[in-house]
TIMAR-497743 format. One record per residue: residue number from 1; z, x, y of N, C-alpha, C in turn. Coordinates in Angstrom, 2 decimals. Example, Ala and Ser with C-alpha at 12.3 -4.5 7.8 and 13.67 -1.06 7.14 Angstrom:
% TIMAR-497743
<atom num="1" n_c3="7.80" n_c1="13.19" n_c2="-5.69" ca_c3="7.80" ca_c1="12.30" ca_c2="-4.50" c_c3="7.80" c_c1="13.20" c_c2="-3.30"/>
<atom num="2" n_c3="7.08" n_c1="12.85" n_c2="-2.25" ca_c3="7.14" ca_c1="13.67" ca_c2="-1.06" c_c3="7.87" c_c1="12.90" c_c2="0.03"/>
***
This chain:
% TIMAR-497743
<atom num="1" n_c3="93.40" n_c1="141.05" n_c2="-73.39" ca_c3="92.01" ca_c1="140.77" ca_c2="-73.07" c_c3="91.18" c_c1="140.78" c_c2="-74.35"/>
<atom num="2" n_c3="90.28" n_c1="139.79" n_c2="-74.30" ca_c3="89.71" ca_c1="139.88" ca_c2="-75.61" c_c3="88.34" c_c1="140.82" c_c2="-75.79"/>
<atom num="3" n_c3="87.32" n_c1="140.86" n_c2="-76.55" ca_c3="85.76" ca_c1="141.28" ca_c2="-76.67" c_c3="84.81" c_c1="140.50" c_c2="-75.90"/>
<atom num="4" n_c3="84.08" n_c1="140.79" n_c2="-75.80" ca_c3="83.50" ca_c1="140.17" ca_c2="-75.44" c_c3="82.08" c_c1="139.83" c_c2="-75.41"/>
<atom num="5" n_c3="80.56" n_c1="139.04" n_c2="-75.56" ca_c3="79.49" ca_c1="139.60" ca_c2="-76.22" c_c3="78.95" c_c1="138.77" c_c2="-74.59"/>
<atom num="6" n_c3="77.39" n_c1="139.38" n_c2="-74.48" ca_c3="76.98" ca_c1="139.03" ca_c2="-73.50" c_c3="75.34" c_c1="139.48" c_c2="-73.59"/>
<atom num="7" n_c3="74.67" n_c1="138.55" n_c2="-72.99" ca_c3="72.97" ca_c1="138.39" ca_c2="-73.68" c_c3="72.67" c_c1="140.04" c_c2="-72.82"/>
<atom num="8" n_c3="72.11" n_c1="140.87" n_c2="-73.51" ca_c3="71.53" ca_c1="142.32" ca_c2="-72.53" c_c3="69.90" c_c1="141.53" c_c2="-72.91"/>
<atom num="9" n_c3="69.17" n_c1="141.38" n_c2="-73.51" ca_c3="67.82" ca_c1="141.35" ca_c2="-73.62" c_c3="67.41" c_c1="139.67" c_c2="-74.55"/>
<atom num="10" n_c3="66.34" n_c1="139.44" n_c2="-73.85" ca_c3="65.58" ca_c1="138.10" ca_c2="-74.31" c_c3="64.14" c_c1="138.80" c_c2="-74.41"/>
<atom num="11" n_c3="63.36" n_c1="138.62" n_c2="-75.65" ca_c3="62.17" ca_c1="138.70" ca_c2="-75.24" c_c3="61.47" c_c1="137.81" c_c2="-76.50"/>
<atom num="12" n_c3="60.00" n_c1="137.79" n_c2="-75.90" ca_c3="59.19" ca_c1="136.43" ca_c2="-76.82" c_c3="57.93" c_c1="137.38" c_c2="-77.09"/>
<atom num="13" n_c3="57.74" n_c1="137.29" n_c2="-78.49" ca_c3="56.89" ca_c1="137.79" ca_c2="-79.37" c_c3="55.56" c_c1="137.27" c_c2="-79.64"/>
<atom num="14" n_c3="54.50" n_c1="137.42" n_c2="-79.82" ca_c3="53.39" ca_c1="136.81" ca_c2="-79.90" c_c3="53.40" c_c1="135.66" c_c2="-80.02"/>
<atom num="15" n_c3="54.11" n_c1="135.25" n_c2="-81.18" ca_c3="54.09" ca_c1="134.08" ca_c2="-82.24" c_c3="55.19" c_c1="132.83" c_c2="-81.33"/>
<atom num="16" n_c3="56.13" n_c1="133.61" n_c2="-80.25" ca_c3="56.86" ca_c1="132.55" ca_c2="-79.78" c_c3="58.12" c_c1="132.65" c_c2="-80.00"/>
<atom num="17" n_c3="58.51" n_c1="133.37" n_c2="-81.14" ca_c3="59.67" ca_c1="133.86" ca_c2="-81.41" c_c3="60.48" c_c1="134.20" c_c2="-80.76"/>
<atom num="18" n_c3="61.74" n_c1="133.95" n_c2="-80.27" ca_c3="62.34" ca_c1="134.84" ca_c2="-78.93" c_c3="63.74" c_c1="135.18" c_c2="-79.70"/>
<atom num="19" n_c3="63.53" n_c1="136.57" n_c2="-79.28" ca_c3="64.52" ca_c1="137.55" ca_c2="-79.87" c_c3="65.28" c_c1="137.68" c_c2="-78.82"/>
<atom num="20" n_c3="66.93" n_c1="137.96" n_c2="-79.17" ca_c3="67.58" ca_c1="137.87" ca_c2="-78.27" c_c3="68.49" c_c1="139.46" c_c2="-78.68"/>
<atom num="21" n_c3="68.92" n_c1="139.99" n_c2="-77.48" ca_c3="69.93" ca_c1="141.45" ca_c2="-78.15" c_c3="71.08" c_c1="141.06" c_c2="-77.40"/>
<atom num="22" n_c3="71.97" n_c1="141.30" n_c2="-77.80" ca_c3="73.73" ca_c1="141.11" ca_c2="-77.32" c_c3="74.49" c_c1="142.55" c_c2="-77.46"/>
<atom num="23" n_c3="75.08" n_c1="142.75" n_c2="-75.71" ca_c3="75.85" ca_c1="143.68" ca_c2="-76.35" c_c3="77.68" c_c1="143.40" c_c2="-77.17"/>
<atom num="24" n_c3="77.89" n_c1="143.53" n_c2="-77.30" ca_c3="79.35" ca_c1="143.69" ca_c2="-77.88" c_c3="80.18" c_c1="144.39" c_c2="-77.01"/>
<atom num="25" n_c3="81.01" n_c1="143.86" n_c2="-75.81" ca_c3="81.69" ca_c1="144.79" ca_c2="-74.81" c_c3="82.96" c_c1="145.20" c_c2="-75.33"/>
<atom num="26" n_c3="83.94" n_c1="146.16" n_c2="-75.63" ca_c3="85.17" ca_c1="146.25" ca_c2="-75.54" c_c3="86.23" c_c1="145.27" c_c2="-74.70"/>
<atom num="27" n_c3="87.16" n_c1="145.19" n_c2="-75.01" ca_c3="88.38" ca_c1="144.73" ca_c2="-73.79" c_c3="88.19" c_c1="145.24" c_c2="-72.79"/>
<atom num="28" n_c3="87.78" n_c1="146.37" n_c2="-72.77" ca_c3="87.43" ca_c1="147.35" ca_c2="-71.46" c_c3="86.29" c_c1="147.16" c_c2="-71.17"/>
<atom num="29" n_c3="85.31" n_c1="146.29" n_c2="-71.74" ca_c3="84.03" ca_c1="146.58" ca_c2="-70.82" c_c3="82.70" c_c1="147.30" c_c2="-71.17"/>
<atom num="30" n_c3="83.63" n_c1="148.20" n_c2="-72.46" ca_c3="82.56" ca_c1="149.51" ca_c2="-73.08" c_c3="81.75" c_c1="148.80" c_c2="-73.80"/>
<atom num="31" n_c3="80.37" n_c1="149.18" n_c2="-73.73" ca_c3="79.50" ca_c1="148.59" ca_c2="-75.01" c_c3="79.71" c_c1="149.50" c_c2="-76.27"/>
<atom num="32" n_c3="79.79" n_c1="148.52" n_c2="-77.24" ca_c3="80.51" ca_c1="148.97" ca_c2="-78.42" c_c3="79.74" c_c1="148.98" c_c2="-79.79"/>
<atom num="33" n_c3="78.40" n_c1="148.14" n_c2="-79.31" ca_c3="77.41" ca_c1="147.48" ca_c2="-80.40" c_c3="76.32" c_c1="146.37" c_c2="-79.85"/>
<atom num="34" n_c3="75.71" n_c1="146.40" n_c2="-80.47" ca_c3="74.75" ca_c1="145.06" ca_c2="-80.50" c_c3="74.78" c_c1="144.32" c_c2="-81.36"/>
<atom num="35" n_c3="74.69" n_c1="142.73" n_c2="-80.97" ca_c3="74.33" ca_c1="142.16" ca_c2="-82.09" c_c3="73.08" c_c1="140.96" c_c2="-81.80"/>
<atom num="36" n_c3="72.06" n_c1="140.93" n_c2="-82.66" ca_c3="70.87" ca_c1="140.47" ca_c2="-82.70" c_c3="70.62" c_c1="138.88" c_c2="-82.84"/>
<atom num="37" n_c3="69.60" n_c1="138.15" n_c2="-82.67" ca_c3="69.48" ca_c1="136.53" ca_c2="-82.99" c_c3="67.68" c_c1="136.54" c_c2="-83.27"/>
<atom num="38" n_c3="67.43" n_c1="135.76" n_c2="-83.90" ca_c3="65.81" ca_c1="135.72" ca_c2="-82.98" c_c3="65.92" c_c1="133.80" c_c2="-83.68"/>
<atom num="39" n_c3="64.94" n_c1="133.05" n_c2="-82.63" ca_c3="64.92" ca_c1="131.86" ca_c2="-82.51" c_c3="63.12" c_c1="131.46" c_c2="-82.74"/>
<atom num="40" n_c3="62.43" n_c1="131.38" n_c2="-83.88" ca_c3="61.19" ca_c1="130.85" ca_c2="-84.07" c_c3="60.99" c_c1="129.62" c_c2="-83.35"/>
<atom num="41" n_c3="59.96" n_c1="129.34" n_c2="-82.86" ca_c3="59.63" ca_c1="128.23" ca_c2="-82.04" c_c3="60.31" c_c1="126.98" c_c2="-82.77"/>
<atom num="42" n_c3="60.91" n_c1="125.89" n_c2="-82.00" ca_c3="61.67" ca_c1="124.31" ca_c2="-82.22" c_c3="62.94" c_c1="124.78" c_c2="-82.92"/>
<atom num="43" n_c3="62.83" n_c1="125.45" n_c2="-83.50" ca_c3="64.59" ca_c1="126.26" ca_c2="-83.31" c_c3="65.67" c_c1="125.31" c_c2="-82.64"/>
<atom num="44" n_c3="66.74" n_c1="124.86" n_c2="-83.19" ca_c3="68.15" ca_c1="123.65" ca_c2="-82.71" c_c3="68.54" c_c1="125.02" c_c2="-82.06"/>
<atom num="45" n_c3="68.20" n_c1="125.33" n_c2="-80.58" ca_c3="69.39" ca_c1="126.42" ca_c2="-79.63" c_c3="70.71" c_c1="126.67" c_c2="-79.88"/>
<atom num="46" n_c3="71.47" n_c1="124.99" n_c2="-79.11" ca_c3="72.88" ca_c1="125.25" ca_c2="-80.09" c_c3="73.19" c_c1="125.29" c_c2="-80.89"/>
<atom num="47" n_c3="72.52" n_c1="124.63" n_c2="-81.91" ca_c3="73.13" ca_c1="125.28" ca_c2="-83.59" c_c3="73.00" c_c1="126.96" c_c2="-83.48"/>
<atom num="48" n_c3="71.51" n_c1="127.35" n_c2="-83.69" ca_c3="71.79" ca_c1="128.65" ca_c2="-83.76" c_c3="72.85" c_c1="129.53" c_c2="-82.45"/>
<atom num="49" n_c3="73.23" n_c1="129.20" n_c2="-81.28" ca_c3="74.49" ca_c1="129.64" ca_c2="-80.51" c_c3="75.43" c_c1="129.54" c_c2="-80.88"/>
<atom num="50" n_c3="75.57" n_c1="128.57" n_c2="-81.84" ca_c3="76.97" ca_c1="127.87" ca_c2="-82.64" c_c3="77.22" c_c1="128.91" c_c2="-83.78"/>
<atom num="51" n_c3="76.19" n_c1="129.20" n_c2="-84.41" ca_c3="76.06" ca_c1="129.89" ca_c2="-85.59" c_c3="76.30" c_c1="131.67" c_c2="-84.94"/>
<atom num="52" n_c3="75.89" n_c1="132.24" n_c2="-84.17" ca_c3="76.59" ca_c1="133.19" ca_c2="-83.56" c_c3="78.14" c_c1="133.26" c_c2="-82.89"/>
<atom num="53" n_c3="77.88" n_c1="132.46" n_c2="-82.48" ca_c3="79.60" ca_c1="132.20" ca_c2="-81.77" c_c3="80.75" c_c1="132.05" c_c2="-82.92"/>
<atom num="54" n_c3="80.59" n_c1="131.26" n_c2="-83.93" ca_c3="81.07" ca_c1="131.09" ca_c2="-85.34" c_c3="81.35" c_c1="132.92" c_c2="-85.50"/>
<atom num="55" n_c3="80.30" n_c1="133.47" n_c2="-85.90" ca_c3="80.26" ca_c1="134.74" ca_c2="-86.67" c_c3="81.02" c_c1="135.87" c_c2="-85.59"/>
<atom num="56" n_c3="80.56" n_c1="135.75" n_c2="-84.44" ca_c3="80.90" ca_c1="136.77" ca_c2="-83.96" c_c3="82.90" c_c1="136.28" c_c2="-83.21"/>
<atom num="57" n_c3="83.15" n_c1="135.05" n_c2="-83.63" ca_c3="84.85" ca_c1="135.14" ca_c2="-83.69" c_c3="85.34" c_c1="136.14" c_c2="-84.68"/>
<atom num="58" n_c3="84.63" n_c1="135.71" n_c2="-86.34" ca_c3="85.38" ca_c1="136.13" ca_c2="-86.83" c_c3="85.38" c_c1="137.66" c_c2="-86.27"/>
<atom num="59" n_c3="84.64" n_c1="138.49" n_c2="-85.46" ca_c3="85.51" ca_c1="139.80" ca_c2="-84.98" c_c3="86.10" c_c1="139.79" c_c2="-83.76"/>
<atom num="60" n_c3="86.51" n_c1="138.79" n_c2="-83.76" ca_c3="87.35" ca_c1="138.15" ca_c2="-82.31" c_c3="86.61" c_c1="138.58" c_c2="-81.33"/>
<atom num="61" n_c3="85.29" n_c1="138.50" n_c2="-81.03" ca_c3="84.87" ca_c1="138.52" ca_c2="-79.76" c_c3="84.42" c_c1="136.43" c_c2="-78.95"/>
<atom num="62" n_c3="84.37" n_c1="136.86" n_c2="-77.86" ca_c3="84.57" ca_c1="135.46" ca_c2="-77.08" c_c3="83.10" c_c1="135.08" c_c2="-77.40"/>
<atom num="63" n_c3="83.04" n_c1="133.77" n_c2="-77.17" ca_c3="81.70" ca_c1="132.94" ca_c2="-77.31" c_c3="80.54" c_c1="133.57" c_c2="-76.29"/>
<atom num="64" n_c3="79.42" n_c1="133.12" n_c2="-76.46" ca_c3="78.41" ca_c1="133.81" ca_c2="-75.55" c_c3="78.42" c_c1="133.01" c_c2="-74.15"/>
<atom num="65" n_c3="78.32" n_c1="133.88" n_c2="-73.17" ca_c3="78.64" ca_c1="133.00" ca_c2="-71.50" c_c3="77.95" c_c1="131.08" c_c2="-71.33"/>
<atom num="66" n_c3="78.32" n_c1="130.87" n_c2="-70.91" ca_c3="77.28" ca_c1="129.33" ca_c2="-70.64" c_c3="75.88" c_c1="130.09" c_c2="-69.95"/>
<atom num="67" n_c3="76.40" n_c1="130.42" n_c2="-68.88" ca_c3="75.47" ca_c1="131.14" ca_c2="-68.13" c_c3="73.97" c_c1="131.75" c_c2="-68.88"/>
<atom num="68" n_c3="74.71" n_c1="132.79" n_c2="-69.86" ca_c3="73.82" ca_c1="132.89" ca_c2="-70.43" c_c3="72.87" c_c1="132.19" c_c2="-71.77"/>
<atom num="69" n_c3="73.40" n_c1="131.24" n_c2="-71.93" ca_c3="73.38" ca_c1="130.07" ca_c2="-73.03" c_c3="71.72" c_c1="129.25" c_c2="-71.91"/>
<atom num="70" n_c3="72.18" n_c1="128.68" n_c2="-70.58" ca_c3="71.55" ca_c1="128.24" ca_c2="-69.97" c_c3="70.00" c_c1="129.65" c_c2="-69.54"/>
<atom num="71" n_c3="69.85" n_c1="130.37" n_c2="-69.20" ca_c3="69.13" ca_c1="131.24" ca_c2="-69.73" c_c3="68.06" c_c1="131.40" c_c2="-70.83"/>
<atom num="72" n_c3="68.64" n_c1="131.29" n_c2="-71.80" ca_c3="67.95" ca_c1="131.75" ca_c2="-72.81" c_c3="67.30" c_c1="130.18" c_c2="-73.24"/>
<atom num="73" n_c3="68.02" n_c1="129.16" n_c2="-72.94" ca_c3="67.51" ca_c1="127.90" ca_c2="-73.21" c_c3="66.16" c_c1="127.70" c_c2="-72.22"/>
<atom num="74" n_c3="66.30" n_c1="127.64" n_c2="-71.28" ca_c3="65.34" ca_c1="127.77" ca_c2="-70.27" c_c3="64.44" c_c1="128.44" c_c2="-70.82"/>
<atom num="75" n_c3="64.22" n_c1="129.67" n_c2="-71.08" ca_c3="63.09" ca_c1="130.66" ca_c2="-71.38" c_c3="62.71" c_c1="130.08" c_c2="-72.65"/>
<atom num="76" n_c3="63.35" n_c1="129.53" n_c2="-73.87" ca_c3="63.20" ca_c1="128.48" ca_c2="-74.79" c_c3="62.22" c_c1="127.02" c_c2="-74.74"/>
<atom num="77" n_c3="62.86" n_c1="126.54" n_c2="-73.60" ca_c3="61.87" ca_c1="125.36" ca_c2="-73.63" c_c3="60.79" c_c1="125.70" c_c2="-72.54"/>
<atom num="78" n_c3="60.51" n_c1="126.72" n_c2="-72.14" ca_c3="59.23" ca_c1="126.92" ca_c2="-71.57" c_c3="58.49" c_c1="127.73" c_c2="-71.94"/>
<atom num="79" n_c3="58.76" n_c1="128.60" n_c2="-73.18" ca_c3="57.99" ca_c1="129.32" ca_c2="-74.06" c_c3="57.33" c_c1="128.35" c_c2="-75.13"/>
<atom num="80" n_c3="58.13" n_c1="127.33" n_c2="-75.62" ca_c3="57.81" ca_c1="126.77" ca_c2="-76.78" c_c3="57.28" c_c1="125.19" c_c2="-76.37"/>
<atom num="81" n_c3="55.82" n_c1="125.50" n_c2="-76.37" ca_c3="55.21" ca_c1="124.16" ca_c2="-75.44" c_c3="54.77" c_c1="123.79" c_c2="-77.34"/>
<atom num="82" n_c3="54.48" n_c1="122.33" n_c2="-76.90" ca_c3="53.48" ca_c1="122.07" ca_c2="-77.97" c_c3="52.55" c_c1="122.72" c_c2="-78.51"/>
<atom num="83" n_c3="51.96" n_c1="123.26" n_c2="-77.98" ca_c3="50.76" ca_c1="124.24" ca_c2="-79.04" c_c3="50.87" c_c1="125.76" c_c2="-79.34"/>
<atom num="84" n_c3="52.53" n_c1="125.81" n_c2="-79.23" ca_c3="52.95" ca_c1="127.08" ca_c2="-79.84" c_c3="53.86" c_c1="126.59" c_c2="-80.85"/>
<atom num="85" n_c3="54.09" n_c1="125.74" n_c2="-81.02" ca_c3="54.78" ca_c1="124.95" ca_c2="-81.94" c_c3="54.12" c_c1="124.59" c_c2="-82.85"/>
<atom num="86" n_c3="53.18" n_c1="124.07" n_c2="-83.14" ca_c3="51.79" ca_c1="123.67" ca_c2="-83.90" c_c3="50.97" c_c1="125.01" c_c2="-84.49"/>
<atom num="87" n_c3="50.78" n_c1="126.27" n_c2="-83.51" ca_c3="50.28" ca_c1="127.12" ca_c2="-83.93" c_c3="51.59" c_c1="127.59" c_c2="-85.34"/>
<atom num="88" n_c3="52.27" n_c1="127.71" n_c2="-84.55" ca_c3="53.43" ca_c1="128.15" ca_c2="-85.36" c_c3="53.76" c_c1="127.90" c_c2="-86.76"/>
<atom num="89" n_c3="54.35" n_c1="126.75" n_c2="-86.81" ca_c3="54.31" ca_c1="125.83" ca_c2="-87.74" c_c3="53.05" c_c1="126.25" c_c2="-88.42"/>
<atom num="90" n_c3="51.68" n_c1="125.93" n_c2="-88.45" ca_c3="50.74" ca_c1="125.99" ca_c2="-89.57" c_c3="50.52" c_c1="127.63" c_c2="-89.81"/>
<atom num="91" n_c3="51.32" n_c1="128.49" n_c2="-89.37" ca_c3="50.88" ca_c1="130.10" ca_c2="-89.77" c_c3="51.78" c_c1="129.96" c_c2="-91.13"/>
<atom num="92" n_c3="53.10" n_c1="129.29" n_c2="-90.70" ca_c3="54.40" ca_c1="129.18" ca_c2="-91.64" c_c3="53.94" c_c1="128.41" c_c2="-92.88"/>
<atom num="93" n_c3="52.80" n_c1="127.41" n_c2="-92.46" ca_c3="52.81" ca_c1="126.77" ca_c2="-93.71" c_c3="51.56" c_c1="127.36" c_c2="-94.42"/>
<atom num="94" n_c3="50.86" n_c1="128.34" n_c2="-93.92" ca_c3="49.84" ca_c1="128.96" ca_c2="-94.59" c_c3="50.12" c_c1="130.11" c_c2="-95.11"/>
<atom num="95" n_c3="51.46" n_c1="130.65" n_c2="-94.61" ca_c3="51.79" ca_c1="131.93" ca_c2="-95.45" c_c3="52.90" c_c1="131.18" c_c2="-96.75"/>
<atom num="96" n_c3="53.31" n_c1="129.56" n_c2="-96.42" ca_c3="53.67" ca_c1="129.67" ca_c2="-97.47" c_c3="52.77" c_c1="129.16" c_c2="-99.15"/>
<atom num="97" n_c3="51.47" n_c1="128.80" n_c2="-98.16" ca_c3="50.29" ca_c1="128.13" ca_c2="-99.68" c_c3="50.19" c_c1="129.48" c_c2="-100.04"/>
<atom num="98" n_c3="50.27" n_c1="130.62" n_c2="-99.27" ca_c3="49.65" ca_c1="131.53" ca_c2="-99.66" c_c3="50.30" c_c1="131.98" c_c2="-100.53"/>
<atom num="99" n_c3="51.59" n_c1="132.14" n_c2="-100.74" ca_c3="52.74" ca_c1="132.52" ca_c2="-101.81" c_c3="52.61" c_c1="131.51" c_c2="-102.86"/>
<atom num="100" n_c3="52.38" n_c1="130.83" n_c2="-102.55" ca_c3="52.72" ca_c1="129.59" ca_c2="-103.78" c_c3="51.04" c_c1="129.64" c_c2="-104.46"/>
<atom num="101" n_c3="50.28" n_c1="130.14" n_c2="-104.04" ca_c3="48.60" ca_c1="130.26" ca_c2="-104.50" c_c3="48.88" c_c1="131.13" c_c2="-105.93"/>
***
């Protein structure tokens, strides 16, 4: 039996951001760890699922459920309307004039 990871928590942050927590189950089931994601608004979903699933083989645990893939996408495209996207975007590009000032 392999590891296995599975979404425990989704939540969305002021800004739109949606943080995601995973536990890390044993073969048995035991939670063993967490491991973290967070997705800034227009965020590619499956890439970044891809990009976890990638990482978390190499400790041989199994890909993240569809189930929960469909989930977190959902709460994704109905958190991230157009004008959280726009807000978004220009905070990003004002903290970055602000560095570059």
């Amino acid at each position: 039996m392999t590891k296995q990871i599975v979404v425990e928590q989704i939540e969305v942050t002021s800004n739109g951001t949606v943080q995601v927590r995973m536990h890390k189950l044993s073969s048995d089931g035991d939670v063993i760890g967490n491991h973290r994601t967070s997705l800034p608004p227009a965020t590619d979903i499956n890439a970044q699922v891809a990009a976890v699933n990638a990482h978390m083989a190499t400790e041989n645990y199994s890909a993240i459920p569809d189930a929960d893939i469909v989930k977190l996408t959902a709460i994704c495209n109905t958190v991230w309307t157009a004008e959280v996207i726009a807000a978004y975007q220009a905070a990003q590009a004002a903290a970055e004039a602000a560095r570059n000032a």
